[in-house]
Each structure stands twice: as C-alpha cells, then as structure tokens.
N, C-alpha and C positions, 0 to 999 in steps of 0.2 A: 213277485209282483210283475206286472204285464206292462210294456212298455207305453202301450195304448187303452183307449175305452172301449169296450167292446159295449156299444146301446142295447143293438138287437144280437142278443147271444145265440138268438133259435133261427135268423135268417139264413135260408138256403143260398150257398156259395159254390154251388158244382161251377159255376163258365170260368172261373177265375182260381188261383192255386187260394186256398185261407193263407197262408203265410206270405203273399205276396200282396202287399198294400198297393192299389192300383190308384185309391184316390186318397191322398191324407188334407187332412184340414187344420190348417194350424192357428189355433181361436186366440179371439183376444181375452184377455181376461173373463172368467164368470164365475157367478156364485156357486157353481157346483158344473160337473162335466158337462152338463146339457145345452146349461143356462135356462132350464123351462122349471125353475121353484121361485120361490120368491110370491108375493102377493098378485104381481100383473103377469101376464106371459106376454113374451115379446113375440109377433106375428112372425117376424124372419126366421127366428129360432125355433118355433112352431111350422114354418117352409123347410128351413133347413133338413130336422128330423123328419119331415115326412118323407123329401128328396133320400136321403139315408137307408130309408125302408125301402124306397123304389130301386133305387139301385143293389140292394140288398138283395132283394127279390130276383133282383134279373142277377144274380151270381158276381156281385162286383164286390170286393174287398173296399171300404170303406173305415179310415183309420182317423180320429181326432185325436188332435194333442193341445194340451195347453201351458202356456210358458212355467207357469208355478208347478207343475205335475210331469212336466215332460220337460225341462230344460237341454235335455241332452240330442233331445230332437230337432230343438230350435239350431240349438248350437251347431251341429255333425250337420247344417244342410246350407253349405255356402250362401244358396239362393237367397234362401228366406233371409239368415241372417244381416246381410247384404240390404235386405228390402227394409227390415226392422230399423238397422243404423241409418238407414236414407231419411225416411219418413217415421219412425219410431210407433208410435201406438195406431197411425193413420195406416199404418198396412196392415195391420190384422183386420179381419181374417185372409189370411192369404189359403189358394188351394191349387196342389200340386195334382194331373195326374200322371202315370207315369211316370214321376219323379221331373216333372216339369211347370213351372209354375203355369196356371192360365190365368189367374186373376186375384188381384190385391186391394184390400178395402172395402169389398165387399166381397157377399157370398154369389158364388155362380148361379146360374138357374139351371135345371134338370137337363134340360136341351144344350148347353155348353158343355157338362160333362159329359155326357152319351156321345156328342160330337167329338169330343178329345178322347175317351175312349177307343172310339173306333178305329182312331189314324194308327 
C-alpha cells in the first residue's frame, strides 16, 4: 500500500522527479480521499481537484494525505503536527510546498502554489 492518493494516475509529471512530493496536502477529515461523494459536492473541493489537475499537468508532484489513512504522515512532519496541537481541527487543511508550510485553514489558490513553487 502507497503511502499517498494518487487522484490523477495518468497526469503527466516530466518538470518534477514522481517520487519527489513537491506539494502535499494534509486534509481534514472526509468521507472518502477526495471528499467529492456524498449527495452535495462541496465547491472548494471541486477548486481543489481541479487545481490538482493543473498542477499535475504542468509536471508537479502533488500528494494528499488524510489523518485516518495517513497518520504517520501527520505524525513524522513536526510542522503540521505543531499546527494541529495549536489549533486542532481549525488548521486542516494545512499545505506544505517544498516541505514548508504556506497556508493553514484553508486551501491555497492556484497562484500561491505556482508562486511557492517557483522560489
């Protein structure tokens, strides 16, 4: 078993190594990896995955984890964990790129990561 989701299995990743998670997302709770089942779809989570594809497309390694499926990921990453015990469920989604946090609480928008990417 894989430590992460892999959404888009078939997105093209040449600019980035695949085994090098350049942007991970560490979700708060959902009813399944996506969070888009359920009767309503929720609009940010429908922003989210689309963002996912984009970045996908342009060769970025994008990894999500969620605390019940990925605990070892919450755990092993001082930051996050740090952010969780502060503010407990009000920081997820937290998202790292780089292995640096840029924003907790909520999800980044497209032009945050592209900009943190590039530094």
């Amino acid at each position: 078993m894989t430590d992460s989701i892999s959404l888009f299995p078939d997105a093209p990743t040449t600019a980035v190594s695949p085994d090098t998670a350049v942007v991970e997302l560490f979700d708060p709770p959902m009813c399944c990896p996506t969070g888009l089942c359920g009767p309503e779809l929720d609009q940010t989570l429908l922003d989210v995955s689309e963002m996912i594809l984009d970045l996908q497309a342009e060769g970025v390694s994008v990894e999500r984890y969620q605390m019940t499926s990925h605990p070892h990921k919450f755990m092993n990453n001082n930051d996050v964990m740090r952010l969780v015990r502060e503010k407990q469920m009000e920081a997820l989604p937290i998202t790292a790129v780089h292995g640096q946090i840029i924003k907790s609480g909520v999800y980044p928008t497209l032009a945050e990561i592209r900009a943190k990417i590039r530094q």
